[in-house]
C-alpha positions as semicolon CSV with decimal commas, in nm:
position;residue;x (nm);y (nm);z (nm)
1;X;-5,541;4,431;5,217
2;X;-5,373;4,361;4,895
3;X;-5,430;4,697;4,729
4;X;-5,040;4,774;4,912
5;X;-4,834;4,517;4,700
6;X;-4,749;4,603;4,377
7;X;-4,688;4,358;4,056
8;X;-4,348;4,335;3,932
9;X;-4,468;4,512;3,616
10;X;-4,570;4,802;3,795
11;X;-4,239;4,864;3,991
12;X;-4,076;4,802;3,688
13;X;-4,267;5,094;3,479
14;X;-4,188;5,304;3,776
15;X;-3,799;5,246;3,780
16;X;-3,809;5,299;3,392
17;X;-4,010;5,627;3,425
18;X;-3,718;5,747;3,721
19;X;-3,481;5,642;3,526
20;X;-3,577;5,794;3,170
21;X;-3,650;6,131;3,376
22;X;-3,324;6,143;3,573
23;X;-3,139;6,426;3,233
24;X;-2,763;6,293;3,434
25;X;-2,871;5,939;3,232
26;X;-2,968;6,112;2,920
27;X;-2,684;6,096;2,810
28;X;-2,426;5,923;2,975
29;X;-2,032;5,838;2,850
30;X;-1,888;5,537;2,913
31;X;-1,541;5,354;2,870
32;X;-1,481;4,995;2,966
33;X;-1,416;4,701;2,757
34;X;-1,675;4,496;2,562
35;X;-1,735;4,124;2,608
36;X;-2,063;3,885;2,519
37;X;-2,079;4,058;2,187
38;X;-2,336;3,936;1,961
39;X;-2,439;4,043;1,616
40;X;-2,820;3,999;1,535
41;X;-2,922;3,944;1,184
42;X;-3,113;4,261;1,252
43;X;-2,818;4,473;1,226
44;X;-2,831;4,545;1,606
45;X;-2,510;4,466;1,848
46;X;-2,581;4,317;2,140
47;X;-2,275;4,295;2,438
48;X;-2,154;4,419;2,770
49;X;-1,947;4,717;2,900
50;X;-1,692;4,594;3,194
51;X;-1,402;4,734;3,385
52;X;-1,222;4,541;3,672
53;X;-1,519;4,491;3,916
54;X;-1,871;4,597;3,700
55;X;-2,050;4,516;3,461
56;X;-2,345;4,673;3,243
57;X;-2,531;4,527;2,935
58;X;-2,558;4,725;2,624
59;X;-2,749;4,752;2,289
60;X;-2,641;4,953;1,963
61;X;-2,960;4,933;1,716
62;X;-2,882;4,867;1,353
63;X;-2,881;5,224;1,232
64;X;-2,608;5,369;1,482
65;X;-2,459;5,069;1,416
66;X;-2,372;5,112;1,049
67;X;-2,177;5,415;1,168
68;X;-1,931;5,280;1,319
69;X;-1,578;5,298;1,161
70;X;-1,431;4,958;1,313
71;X;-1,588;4,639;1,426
72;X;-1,612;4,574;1,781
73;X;-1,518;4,215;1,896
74;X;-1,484;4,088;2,287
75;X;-1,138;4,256;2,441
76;X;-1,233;4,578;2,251
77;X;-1,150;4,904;2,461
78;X;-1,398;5,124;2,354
79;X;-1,562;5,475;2,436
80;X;-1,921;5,485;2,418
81;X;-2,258;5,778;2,413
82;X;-2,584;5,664;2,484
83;X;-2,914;5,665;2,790
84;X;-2,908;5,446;3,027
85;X;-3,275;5,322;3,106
86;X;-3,437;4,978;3,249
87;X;-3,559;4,675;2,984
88;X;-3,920;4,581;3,160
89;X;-3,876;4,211;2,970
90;X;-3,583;4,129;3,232
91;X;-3,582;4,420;3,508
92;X;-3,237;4,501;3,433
93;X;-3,059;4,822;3,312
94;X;-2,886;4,856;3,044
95;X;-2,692;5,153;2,802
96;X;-2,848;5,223;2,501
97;X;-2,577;5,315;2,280
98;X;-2,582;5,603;2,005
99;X;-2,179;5,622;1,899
100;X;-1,890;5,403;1,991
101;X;-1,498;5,468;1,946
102;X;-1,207;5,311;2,035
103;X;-1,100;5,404;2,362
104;X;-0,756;5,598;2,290
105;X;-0,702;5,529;1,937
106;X;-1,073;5,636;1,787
107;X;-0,978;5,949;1,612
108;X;-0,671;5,768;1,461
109;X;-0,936;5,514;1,342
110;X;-1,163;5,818;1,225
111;X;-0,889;5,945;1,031
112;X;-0,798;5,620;0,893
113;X;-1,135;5,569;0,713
114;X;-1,135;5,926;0,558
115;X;-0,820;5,919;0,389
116;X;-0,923;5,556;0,279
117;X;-1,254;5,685;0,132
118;X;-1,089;5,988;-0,028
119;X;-0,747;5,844;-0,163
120;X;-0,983;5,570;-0,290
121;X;-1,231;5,825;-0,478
122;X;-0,899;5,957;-0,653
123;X;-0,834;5,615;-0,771
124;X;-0,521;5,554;-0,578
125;X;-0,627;5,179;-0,513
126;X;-0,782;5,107;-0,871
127;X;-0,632;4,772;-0,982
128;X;-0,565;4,917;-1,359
129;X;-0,258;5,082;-1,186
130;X;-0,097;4,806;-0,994
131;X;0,210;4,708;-1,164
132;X;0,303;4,298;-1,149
133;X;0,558;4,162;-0,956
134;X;0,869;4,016;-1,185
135;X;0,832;3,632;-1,099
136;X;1,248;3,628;-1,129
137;X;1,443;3,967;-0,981
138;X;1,770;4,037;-0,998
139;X;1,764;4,335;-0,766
140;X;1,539;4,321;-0,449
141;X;1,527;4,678;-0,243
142;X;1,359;4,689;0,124
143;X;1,257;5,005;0,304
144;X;1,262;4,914;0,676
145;X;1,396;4,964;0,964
146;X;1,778;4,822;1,002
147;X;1,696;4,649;1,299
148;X;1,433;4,445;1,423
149;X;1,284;4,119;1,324
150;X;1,156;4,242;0,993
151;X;1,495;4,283;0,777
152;X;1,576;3,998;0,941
153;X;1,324;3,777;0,841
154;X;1,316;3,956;0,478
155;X;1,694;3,867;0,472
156;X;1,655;3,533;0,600
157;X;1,389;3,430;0,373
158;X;1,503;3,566;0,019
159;X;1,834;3,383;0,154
160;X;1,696;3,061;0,160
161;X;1,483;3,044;-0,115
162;X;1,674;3,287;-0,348
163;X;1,994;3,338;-0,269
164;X;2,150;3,422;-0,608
165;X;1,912;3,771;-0,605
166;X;2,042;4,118;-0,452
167;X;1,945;4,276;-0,138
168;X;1,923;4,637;-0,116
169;X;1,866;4,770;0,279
170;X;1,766;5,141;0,238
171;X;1,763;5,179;0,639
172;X;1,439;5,408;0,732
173;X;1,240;5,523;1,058
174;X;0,916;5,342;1,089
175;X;0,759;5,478;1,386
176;X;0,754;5,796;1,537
177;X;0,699;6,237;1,399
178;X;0,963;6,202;1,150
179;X;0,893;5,833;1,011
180;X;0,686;5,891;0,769
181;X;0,940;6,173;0,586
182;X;1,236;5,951;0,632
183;X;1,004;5,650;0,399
184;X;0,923;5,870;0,154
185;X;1,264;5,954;0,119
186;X;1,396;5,613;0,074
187;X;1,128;5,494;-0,126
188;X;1,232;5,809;-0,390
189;X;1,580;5,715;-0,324
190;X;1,543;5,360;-0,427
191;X;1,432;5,487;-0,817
192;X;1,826;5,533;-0,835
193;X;1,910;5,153;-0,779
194;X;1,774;4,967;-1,118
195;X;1,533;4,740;-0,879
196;X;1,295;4,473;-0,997
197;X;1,113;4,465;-0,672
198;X;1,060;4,720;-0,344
199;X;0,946;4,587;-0,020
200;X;0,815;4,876;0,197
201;X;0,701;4,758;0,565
202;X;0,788;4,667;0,909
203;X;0,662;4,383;1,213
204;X;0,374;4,421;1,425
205;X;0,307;4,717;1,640
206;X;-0,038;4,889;1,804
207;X;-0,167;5,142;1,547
208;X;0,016;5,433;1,677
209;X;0,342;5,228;1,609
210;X;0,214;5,129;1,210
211;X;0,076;5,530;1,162
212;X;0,357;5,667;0,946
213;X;0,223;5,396;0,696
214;X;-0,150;5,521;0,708
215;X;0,007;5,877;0,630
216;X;-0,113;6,021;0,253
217;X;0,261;6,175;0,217
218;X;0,366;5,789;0,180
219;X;0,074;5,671;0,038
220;X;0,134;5,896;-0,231
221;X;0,511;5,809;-0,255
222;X;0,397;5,481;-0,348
223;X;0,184;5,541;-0,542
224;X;0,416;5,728;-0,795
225;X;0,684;5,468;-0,776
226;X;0,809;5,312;-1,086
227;X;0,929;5,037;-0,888
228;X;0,698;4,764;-0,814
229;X;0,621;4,765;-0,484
230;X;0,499;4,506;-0,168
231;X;0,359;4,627;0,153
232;X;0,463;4,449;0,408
233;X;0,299;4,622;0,724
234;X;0,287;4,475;1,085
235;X;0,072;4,116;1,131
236;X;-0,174;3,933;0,844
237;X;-0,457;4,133;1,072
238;X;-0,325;4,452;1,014
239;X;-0,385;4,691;0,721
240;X;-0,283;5,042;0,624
241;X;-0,331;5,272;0,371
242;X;-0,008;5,120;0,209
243;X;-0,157;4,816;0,173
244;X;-0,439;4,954;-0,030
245;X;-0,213;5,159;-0,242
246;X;0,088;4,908;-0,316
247;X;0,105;4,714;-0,635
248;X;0,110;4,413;-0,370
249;X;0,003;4,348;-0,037
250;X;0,174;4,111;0,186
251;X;0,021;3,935;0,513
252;X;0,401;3,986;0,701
253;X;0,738;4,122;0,618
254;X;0,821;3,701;0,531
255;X;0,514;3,681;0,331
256;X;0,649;3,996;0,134
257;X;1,043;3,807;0,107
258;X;0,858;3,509;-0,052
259;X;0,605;3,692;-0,330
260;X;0,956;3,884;-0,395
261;X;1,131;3,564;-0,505
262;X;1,090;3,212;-0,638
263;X;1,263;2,943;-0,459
264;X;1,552;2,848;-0,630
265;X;1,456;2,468;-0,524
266;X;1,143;2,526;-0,729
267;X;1,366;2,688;-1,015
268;X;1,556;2,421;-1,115
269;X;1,305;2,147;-1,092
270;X;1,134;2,293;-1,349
271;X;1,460;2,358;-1,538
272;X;1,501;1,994;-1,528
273;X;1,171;1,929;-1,618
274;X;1,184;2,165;-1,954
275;X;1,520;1,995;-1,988
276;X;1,381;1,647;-2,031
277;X;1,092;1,766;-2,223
278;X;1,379;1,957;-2,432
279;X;1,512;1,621;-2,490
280;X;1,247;1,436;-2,534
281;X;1,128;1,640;-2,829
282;X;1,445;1,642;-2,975
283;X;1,492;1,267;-2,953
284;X;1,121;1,249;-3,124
285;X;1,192;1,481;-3,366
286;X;1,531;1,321;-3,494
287;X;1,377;0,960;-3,502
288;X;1,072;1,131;-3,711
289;X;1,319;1,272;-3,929
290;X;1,519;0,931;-3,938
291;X;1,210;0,739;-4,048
292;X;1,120;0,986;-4,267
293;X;1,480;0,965;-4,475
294;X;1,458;0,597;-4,458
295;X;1,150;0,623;-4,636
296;X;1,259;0,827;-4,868
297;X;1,591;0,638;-4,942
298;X;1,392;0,304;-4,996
299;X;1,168;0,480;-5,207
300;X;1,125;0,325;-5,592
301;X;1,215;0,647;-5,744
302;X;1,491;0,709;-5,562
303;X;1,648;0,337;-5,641
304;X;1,487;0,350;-5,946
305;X;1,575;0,691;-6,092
306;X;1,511;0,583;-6,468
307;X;1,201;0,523;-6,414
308;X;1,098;0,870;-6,304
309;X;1,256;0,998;-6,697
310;X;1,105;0,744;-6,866
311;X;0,767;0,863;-6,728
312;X;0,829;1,221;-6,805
313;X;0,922;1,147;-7,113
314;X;0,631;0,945;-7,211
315;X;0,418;1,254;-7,053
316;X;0,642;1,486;-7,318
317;X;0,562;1,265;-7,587
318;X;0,171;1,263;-7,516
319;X;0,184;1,640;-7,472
320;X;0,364;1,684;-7,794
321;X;0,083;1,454;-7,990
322;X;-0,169;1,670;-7,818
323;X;-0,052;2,010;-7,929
324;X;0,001;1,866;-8,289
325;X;-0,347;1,739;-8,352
326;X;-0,489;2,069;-8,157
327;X;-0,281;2,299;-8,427
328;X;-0,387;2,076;-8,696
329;X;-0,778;2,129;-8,597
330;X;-0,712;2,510;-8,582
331;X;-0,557;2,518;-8,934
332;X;-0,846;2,251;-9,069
333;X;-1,134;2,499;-8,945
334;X;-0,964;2,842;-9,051
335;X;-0,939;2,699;-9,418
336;X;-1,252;2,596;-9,444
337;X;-1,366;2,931;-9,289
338;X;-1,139;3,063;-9,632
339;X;-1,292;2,860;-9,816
340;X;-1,637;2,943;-9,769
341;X;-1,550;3,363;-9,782
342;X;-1,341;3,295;-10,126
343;X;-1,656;3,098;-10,305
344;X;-1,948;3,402;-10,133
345;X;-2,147;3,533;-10,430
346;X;-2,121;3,863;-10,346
347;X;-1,766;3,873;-10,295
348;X;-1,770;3,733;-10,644
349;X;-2,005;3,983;-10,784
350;X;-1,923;4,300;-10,577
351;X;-2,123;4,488;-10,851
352;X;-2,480;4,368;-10,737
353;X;-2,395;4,491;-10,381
354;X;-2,330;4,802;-10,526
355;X;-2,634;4,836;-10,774
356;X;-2,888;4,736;-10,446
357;X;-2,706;5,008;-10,218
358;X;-2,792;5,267;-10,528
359;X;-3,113;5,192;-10,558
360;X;-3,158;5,226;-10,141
361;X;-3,017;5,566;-10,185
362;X;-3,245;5,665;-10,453
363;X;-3,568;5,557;-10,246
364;X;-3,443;5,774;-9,988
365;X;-3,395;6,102;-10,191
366;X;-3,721;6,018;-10,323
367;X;-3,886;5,988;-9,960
368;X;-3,702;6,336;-9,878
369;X;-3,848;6,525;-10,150
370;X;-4,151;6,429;-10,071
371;X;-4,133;6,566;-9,728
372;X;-3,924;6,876;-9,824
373;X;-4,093;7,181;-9,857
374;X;-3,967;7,377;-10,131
375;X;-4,116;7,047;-10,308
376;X;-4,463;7,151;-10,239
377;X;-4,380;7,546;-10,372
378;X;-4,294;7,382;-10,688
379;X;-4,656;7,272;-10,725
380;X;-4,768;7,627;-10,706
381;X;-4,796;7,673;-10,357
382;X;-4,650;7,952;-10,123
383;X;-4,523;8,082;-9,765
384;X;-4,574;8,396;-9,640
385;X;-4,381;8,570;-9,361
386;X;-4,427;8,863;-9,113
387;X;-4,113;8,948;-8,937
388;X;-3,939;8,605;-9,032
389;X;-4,233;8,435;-8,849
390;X;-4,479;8,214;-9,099
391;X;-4,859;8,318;-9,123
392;X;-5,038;8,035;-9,096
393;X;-5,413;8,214;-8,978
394;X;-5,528;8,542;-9,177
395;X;-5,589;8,644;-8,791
396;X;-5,183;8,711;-8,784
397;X;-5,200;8,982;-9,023
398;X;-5,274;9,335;-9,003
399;X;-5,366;9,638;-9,239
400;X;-5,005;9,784;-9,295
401;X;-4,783;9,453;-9,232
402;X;-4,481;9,393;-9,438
403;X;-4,506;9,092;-9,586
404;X;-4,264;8,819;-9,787
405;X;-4,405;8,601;-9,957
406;X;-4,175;8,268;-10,095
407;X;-4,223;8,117;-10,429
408;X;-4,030;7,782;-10,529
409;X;-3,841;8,013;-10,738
410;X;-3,832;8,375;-10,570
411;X;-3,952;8,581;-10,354
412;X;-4,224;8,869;-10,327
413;X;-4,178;9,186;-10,095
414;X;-4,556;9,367;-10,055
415;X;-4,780;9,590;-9,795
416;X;-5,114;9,479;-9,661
417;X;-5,397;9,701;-9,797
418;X;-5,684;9,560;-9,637
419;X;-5,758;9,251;-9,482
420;X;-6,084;9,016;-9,568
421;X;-6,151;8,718;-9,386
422;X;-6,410;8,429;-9,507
């Protein structure tokens, strides 16, 4: 009898089977706008899809999810791709998401993030490039519209707090076709002005209205300015490629008006401040100067001024004494070097030195004749030659040689008849 009622698991499977079969909720699109959302510290996004009268829950798992190119938050309008199918857990349906856009304004968003990624690869938004804001201008330029609440809070502002500096209005479109042309054009036109500071913006708007600043023609316009320049682009939420690219980013056209200028107030407190430190260390430094003449003017010497000759000459006197005695030591030692040269015995008798030098020589003539060789002819001996070469082995000479043969006192010229060795 109970075989016909079915466990709420079972229907459940059932549903999720039709469903996942039906191919028209394969893939389903979707517009609506996104409330409940939730972000899991899985990377998934949890939320709802509504429109005036329904409602259907929706997940986007963590890896669609870090494709998106803008962060969904509740009021989002948004244009979504995914299945629809049942979660057993709960018994409800829901829409699995796969992409996600921003209903009308997605491909603007799409476009946004491309130029961002490929201006940045080019270096457009490297910090080495940003030039700094002067911290006093003399010569403020603004690129905005001529109306509107932007020029007039820029005015306003650099009014009250700096009303001594320059305003230059170089009146531009700043929405619309031809907007972004007509800000390029100022912004070149603006080199010609000798400028400290350019402010390039306008107030809020939806992102169609703040497009002409996401545009790379202005981007790049900035970019190449010499001027330093402050974007100053819609509300502190909103950012554009100008933002990026600018040497300065303001949060709102005001925001822009006051990193443009100091406040005057601010100004001249500190002027008074430096002037009473001015002061101050001029007062110290005269009184330190002061005591330091009084010191000197009481000073012995000074009332005393005899004193300071009397001393010197004393010093001269002592000096004098010194240098005497020191010449006196010189002269005592150099004549008693004299002395001792004049009374040297061989100076006295330079004939000894020469007798012992003789007799040196002599041993040495007698030590070189003893070594020389025509020495040893003289005691009947001989050298014989071949060919200017002297025979020292009877091996050396040959039956027919020429041979001269060296006595102490002449010389022999002869041929080699036979040879005999012992």
């Amino acid at each position: 009898m109970n075989n016909k009622y079915l466990s709420v698991s079972a229907i459940t499977r059932y549903l999720k089977a039709k469903f996942d079969q039906d191919d028209n909720l394969r893939v389903v699109f979707l517009k609506g706008e996104i409330s409940n959302i939730k972000y899991h510290t899985t990377g998934h996004i949890y939320f709802s899809i509504k429109d005036e009268t329904s409602k259907i829950n929706a997940i986007m798992f963590a890896g669609n999810a870090k494709k998106l190119l803008f962060k969904p938050v509740d009021g989002s309008k948004v244009l979504v791709t995914g299945r629809i199918s049942i979660y057993e857990a709960t018994g409800g349906y829901q829409i699995y998401v796969d992409e996600m856009l921003e209903d009308g304004i997605g491909n603007l968003y799409i476009a946004f993030e491309k130029l961002k990624q490929d201006l940045a690869k080019e270096g457009l938004f490297d910090q080495k490039y940003k030039k700094s804001i002067p911290k006093i201008p003399n010569r403020v330029g603004v690129v905005t519209a001529s109306t509107g609440a932007a020029i007039k809070d820029i005015l306003s502002t650099i009014k009250r707090r700096y009303p001594i500096c320059e305003v230059i209005l170089f009146p531009s479109l700043v929405q619309g076709e031809n907007a972004k042309d007509d800000i390029v054009k100022n912004i070149k036109l603006a080199e010609n002005y000798n400028l400290d500071v350019l402010i390039v913006g306008r107030g809020g708007g939806s992102i169609e209205d703040l497009w002409p600043f996401n545009e790379e023609i202005v981007a790049r316009a900035i970019f190449d300015s010499t001027i330093p320049i402050i974007s100053a682009v819609g509300h502190e939420i909103d950012f554009t490629i100008a933002d990026y690219v600018a040497d300065m980013r303001a949060p709102t056209p005001t925001g822009a008006a006051e990193m443009a200028v100091p406040n005057i107030s601010d100004l001249i407190n500190t002027i008074n401040n430096l002037k009473i430190r001015l002061n101050e260390g001029i007062n110290k430094k005269i009184n330190y100067q002061k005591l330091y003449l009084d010191s000197i003017k009481n000073s012995y010497a000074i009332k005393n001024p005899l004193i300071m000759y009397e001393n010197k000459k004393q010093k001269l006197d002592i000096l004098i004494d010194n240098l005497n005695k020191t010449l006196l030591k010189k002269y005592d030692n150099a004549k008693h070097k004299f002395e001792i040269l004049k009374n040297n015995y061989i100076l006295n008798n330079p004939n000894l030195l020469y007798k012992d030098k003789l007799i040196k020589l002599d041993n040495l003539i007698e030590k070189l004749e003893l070594i020389n060789p025509l020495g040893v002819l003289k005691r009947g001996y001989s050298l014989t030659y071949i060919d200017n070469k002297v025979v020292s082995d009877i091996k050396e000479v040959k039956k027919g040689n020429n041979l001269l043969i060296k006595l102490h006192n002449g010389e022999i010229n002869t041929t080699v008849i036979d040879v005999k060795e012992n």
